[in-house]
C-alpha positions as CSV (number, residue, x, y, z in Angstrom):
1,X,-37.4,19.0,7.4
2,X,-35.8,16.0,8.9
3,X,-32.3,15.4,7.8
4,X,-31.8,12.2,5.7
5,X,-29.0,10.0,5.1
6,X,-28.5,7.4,2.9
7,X,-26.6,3.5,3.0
8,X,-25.6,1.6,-0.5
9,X,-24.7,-2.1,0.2
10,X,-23.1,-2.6,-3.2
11,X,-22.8,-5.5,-4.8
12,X,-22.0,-6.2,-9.1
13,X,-24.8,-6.4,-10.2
14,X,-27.2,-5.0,-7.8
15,X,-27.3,-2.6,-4.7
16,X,-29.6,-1.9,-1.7
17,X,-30.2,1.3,-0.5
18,X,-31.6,2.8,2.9
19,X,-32.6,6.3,4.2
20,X,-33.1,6.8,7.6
21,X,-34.0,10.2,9.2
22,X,-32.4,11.7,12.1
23,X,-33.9,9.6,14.4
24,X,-33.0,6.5,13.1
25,X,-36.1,5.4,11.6
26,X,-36.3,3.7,7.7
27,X,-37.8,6.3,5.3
28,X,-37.3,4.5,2.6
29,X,-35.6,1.4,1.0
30,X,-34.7,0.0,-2.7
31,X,-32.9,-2.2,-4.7
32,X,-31.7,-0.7,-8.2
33,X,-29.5,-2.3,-11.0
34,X,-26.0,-1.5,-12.0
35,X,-27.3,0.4,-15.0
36,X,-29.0,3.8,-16.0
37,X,-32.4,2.7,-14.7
38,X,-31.1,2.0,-11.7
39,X,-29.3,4.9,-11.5
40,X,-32.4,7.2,-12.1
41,X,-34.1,4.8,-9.9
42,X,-31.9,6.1,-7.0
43,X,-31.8,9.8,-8.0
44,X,-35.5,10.1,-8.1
45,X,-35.7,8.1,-4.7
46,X,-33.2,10.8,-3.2
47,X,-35.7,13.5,-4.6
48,X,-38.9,12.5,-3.2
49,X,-36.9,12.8,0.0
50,X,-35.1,16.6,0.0
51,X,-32.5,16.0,-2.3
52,X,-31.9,19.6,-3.9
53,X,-28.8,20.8,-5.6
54,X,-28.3,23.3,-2.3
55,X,-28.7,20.3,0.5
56,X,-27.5,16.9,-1.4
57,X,-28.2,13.9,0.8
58,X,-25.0,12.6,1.8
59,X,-24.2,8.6,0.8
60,X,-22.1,5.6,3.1
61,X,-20.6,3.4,0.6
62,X,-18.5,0.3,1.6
63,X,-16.1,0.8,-1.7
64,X,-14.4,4.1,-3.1
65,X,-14.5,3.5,-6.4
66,X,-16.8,1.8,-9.6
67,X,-19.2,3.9,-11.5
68,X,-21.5,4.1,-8.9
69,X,-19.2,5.9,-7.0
70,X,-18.0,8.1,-9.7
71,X,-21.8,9.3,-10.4
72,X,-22.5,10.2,-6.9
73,X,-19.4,12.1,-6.9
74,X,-20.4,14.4,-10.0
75,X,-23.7,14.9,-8.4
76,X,-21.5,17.3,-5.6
77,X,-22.7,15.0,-3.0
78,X,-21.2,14.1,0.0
79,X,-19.8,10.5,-0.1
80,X,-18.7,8.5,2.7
81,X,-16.2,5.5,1.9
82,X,-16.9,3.2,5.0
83,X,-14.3,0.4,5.9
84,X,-16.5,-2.9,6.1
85,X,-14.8,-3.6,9.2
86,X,-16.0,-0.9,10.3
87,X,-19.7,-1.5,9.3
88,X,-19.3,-5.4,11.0
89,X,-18.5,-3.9,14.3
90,X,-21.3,-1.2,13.7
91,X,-24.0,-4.2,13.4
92,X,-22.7,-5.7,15.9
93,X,-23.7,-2.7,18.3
94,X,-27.7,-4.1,17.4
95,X,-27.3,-7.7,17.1
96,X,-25.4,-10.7,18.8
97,X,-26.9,-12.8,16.3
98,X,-24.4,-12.4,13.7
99,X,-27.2,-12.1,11.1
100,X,-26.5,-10.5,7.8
101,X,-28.6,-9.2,4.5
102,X,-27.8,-6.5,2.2
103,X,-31.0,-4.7,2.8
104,X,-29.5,-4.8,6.8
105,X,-25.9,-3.1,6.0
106,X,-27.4,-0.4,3.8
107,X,-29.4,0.7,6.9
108,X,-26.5,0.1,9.1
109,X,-24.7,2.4,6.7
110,X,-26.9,5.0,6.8
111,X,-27.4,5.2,10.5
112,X,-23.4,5.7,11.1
113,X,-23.7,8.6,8.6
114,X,-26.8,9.3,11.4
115,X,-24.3,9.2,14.4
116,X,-21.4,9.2,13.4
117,X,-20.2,11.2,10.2
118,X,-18.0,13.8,12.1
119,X,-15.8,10.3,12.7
120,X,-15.3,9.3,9.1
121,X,-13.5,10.5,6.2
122,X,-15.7,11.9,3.1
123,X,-14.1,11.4,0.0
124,X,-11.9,14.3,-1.4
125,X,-13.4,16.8,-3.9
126,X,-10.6,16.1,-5.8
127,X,-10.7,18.2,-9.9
128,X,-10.7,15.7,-12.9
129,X,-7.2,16.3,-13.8
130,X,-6.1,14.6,-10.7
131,X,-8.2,11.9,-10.7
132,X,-6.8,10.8,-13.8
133,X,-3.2,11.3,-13.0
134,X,-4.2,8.9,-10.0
135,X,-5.6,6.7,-12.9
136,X,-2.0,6.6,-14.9
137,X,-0.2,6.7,-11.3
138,X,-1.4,4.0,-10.1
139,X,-1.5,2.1,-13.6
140,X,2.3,2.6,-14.1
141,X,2.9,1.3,-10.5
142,X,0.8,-1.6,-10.4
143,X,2.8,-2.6,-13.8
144,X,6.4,-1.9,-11.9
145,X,5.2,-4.3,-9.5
146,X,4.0,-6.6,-12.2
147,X,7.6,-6.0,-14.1
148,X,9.4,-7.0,-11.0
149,X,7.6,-9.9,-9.9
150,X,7.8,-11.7,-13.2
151,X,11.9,-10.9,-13.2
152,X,11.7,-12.1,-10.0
153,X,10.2,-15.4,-11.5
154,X,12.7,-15.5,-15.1
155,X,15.7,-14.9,-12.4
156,X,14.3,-18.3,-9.9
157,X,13.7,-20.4,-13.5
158,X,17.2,-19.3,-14.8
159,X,18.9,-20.5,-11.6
160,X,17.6,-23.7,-12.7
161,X,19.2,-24.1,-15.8
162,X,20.6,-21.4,-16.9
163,X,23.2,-19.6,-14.3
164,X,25.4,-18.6,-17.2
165,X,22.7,-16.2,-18.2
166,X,22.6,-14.7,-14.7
167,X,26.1,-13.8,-14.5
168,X,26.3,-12.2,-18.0
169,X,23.6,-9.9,-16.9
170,X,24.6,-9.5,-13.7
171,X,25.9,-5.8,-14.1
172,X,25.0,-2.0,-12.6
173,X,21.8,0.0,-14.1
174,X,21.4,-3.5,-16.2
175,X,19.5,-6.9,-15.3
176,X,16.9,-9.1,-16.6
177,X,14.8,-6.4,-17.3
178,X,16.5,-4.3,-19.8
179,X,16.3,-4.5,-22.9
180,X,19.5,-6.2,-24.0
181,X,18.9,-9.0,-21.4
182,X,15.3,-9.6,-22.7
183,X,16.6,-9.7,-26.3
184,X,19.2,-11.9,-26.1
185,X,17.2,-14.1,-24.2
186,X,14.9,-14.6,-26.5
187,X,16.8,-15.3,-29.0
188,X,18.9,-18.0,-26.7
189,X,16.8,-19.1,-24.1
190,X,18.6,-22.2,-23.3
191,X,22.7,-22.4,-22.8
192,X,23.4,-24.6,-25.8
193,X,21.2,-22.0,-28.0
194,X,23.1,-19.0,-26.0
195,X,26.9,-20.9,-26.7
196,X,26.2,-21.1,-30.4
197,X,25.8,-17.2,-30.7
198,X,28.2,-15.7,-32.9
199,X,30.1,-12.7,-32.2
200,X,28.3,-11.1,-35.3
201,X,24.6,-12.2,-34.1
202,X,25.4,-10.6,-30.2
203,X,26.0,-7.7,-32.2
204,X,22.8,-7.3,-34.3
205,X,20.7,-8.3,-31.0
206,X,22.4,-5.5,-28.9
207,X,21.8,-3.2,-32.1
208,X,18.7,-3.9,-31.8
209,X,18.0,-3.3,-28.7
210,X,18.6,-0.1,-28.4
211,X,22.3,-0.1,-27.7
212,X,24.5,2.4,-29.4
213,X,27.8,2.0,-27.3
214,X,30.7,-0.4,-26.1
215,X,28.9,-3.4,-28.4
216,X,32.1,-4.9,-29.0
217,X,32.9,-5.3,-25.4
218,X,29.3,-6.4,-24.7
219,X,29.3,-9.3,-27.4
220,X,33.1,-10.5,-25.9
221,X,31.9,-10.5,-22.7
222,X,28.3,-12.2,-23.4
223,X,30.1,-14.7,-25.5
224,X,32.5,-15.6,-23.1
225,X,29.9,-16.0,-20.4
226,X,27.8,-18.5,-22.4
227,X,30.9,-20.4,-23.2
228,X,32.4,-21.2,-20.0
229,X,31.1,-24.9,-18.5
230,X,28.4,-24.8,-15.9
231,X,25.8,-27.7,-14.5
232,X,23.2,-28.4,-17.3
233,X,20.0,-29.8,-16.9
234,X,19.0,-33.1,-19.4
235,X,18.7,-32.0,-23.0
236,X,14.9,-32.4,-22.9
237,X,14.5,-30.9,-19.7
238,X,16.7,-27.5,-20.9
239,X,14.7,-27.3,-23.8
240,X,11.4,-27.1,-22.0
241,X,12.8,-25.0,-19.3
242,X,14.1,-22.6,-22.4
243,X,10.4,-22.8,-23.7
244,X,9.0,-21.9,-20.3
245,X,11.9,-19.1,-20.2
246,X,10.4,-17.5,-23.4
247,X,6.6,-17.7,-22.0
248,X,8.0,-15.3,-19.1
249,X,9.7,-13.2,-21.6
250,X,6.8,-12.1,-23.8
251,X,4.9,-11.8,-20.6
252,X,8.1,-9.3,-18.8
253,X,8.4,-7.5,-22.3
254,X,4.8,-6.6,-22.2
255,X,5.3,-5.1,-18.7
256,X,8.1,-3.4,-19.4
257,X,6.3,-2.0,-22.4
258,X,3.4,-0.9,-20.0
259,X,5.5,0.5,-17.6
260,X,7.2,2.9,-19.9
261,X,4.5,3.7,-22.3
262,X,1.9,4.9,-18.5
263,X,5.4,5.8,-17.3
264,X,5.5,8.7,-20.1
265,X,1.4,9.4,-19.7
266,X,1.8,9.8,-16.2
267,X,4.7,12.6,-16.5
268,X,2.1,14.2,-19.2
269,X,-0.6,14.7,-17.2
270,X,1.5,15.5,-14.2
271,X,3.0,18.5,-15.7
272,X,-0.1,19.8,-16.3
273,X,-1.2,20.3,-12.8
274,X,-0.6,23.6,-11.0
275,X,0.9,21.8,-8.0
276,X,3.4,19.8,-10.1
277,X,6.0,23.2,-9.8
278,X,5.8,22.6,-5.9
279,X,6.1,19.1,-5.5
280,X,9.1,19.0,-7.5
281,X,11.0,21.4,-6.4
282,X,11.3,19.0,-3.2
283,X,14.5,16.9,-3.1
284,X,14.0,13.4,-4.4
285,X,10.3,14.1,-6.1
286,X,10.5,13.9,-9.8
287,X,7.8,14.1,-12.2
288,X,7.0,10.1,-11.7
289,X,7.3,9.9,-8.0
290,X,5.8,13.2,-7.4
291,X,2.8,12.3,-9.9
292,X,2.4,9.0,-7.4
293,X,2.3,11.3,-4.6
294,X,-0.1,13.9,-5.7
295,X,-2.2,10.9,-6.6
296,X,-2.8,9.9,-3.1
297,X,-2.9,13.5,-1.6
298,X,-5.5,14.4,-4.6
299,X,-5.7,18.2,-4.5
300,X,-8.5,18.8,-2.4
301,X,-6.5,21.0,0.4
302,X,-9.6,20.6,3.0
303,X,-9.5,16.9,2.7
304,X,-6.4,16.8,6.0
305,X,-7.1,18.8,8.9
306,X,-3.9,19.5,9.2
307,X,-0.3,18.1,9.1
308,X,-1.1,15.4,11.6
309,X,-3.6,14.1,9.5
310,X,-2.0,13.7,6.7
311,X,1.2,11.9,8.1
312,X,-1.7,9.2,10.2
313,X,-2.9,8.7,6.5
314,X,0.1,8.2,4.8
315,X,1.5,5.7,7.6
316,X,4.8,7.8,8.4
317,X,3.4,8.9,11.6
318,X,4.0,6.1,14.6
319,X,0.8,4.9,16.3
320,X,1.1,4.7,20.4
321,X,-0.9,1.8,22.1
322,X,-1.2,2.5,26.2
323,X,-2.8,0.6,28.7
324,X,-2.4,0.4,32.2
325,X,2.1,0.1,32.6
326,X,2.4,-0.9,28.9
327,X,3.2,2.0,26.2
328,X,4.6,0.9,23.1
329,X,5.3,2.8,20.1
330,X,5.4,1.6,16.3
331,X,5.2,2.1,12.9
332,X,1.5,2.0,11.5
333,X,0.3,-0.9,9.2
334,X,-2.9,0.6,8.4
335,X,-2.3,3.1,5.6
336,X,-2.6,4.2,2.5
337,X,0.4,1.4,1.0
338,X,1.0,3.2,-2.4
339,X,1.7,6.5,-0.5
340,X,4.0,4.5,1.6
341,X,5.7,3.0,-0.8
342,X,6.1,6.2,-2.6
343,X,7.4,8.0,0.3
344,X,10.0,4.8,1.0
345,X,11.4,5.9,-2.3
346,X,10.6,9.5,-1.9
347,X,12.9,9.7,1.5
348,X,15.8,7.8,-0.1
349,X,16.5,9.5,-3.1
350,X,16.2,13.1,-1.1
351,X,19.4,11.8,1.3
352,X,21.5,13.5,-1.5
353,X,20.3,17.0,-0.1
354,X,22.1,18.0,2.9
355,X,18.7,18.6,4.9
356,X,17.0,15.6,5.2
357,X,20.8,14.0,5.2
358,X,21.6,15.6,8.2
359,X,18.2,14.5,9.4
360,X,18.2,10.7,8.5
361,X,21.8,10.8,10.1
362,X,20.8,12.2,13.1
363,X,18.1,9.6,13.3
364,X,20.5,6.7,13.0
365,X,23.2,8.7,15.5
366,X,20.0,8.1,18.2
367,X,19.6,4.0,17.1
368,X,17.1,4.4,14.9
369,X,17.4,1.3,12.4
370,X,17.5,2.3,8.5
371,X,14.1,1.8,7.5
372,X,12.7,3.7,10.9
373,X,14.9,6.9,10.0
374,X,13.9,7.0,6.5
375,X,10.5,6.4,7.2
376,X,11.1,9.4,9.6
377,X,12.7,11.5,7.3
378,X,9.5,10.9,5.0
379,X,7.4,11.7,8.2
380,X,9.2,15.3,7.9
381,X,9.7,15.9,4.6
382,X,5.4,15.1,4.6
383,X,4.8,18.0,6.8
384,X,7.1,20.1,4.7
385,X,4.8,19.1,1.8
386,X,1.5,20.2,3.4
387,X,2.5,23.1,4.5
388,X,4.0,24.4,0.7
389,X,0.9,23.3,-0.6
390,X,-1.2,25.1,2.0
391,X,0.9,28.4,1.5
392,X,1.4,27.8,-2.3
393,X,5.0,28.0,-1.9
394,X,8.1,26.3,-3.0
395,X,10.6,24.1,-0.6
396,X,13.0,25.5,1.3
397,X,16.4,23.9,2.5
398,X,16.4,26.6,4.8
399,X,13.1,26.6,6.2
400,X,12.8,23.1,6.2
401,X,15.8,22.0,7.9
402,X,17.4,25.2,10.1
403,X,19.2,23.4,13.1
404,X,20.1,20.4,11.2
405,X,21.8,22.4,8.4
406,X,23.3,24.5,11.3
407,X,24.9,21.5,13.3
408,X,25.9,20.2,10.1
409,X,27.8,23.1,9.4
């Protein structure tokens, strides 16, 4: 039998498929809904053409997620996520033209899977319990980011018209996003609300907020913040500035409720996976940075080749570009971003342990700027990772990190 492969062009509320066989000709072609008919619609179609539970037909798809996506996966099919770059320069291979139709990239689809699926990454076999700590991961960064920008934008509105406010919260492991800035706030939005505050009123705010200790010093020094003469905008002006102020303030409490509410689901599920004992016991992986880490790696263990393959993924590995006398080195900028960022974060808080310390200042000994020797140090600590959760075994300091601990010494 002639080996089929298959190309979805998917679109919201339609999608195209193609099979080709292995010599490139169309077998068959389709369009189905986004539904359940047009689900069985495609299963049947796969059928009639040698799809059995021991040889699934294996699926290019420009996107690696929707439903779609999920159902193929259950199946225990092989699904290709292509980049649609990558499918443009494809079609250009055929056609000069620049012609396009959906019914055209589902059978360019299919014929790279034809030529060319040694070259391109399936997605991973990854369990349930992973996929939805990716879920939560991802969730509870998305809304950190969300948290942040919209302090970003109370911080540029306050320096408006409000600079007093900035200063009072202007203070270590406190800002505009804690919970006795956000308070306060709300309740005074505008400085001739916030200068009318009453030592007793600071008091029940920061009560209610959540803080249990050095109140009185708080409310002295809040009070005396709000009191001292800065610029002020027009009366009317303040006023609608402070209204604006409180419209950012529902908005940044309802983030920061997010953010701790998926920060706490995240941890949940994390701890329930068996490689959550490994991950942590690396230095600067926690239960919420090593949940965001596991959720890009996925638990798949074929889905790298090797260590190599992993670091090219997860952009800590530097890309060379050579031609002719030129050879330059440099950081990558295609990767998977939330593994980067994770590993940004990942790499700093491990400096603490005298391993990748040693490391990271070895790095900067040899000119490496900050953010290339942590990124470096991520690069390491990354093959460290793949190779305990290869082995099944625990990091360490030792192993990781021989001659660096020894010079150090």
């Amino acid at each position: 039998m002639l080996m089929i492969t298959c190309g979805i062009d998917w679109a919201e509320k339609h999608h195209d498929i193609a099979l080709v066989d292995e010599t490139g000709k169309l077998v068959a072609k389709r369009r189905i809904g986004d539904d359940v008919d047009g689900w069985r619609t495609l299963i049947e179609l796969l059928a009639e053409h040698g799809d059995r539970s021991e040889a699934r037909i294996p699926v290019a798809i420009e996107t690696s997620r929707g439903l779609l996506v999920s159902c193929l996966r259950a199946t225990g099919r092989t699904v290709y996520a292509i980049n649609p770059l990558a499918v443009a320069r494809y079609r250009e291979l055929h056609t000069v033209a620049r012609s396009k139709s959906d019914h055209a990239d589902a059978f360019t689809l299919a014929n790279i899977l034809r030529v060319d699926a040694e070259h391109h990454r399936p997605l991973p076999d990854d369990s349930e319990l992973v996929q939805a700590i990716a879920v939560l991961a991802r969730a509870q960064q998305d809304a950190v980011w969300n948290r942040q920008q919209l302090a970003n934008q109370l911080r540029s509105l306050l320096r408006e018209y409000f600079p007093a406010a900035l200063k009072a919260f202007q203070v270590k492991n406190i800002g505009l996003t804690s919970r006795e800035a956000r308070a306060v706030l709300a309740a005074a939005p505008t400085p001739a609300a916030a200068a009318k505050l009453t030592s007793r009123r600071l008091h029940a705010l920061l009560r209610a907020a959540g803080r249990q200790r050095n109140i009185e010093t708080w409310a002295d020094n809040l009070q005396a913040h709000f009191r001292e003469q800065h610029l002020r905008q027009l009366p009317a002006v303040e006023e609608a500035l402070g209204r604006q102020a409180r419209a950012i303030l529902l908005q940044l409490d309802a983030a920061c409720r997010a953010a701790d509410e998926l920060a706490e689901a995240t941890s949940e599920a994390f701890g329930q996976h068996p490689d959550a004992a490994i991950i942590t016991s690396f230095p600067g992986l926690a239960d919420l940075t090593g949940a965001r880490v596991l959720a890009e790696l996925g638990d798949d263990r074929t889905r790298f080749a090797d260590a190599r393959s992993l670091k090219a993924y997860a952009g800590s590995a530097p890309i060379t570009r050579a031609s002719g006398k030129s050879l330059v080195v440099h950081h990558r900028k295609v990767k998977n971003q939330r593994l980067a960022a994770a590993g940004y974060v990942w790499a700093f808080a491990s400096l603490r342990a005298p391993g990748p310390r040693a490391h990271y200042d070895r790095r900067r000994a040899d000119g490496d700027r900050h953010s290339s020797a942590l990124r470096n140090t991520f690069n390491r600590m990354l093959g460290c990772l793949h190779h305990c959760l290869q082995k099944r075994k625990h990091y360490d300091e030792l192993a990781a990190f021989p001659h660096r601990l020894e010079s150090a010494a």
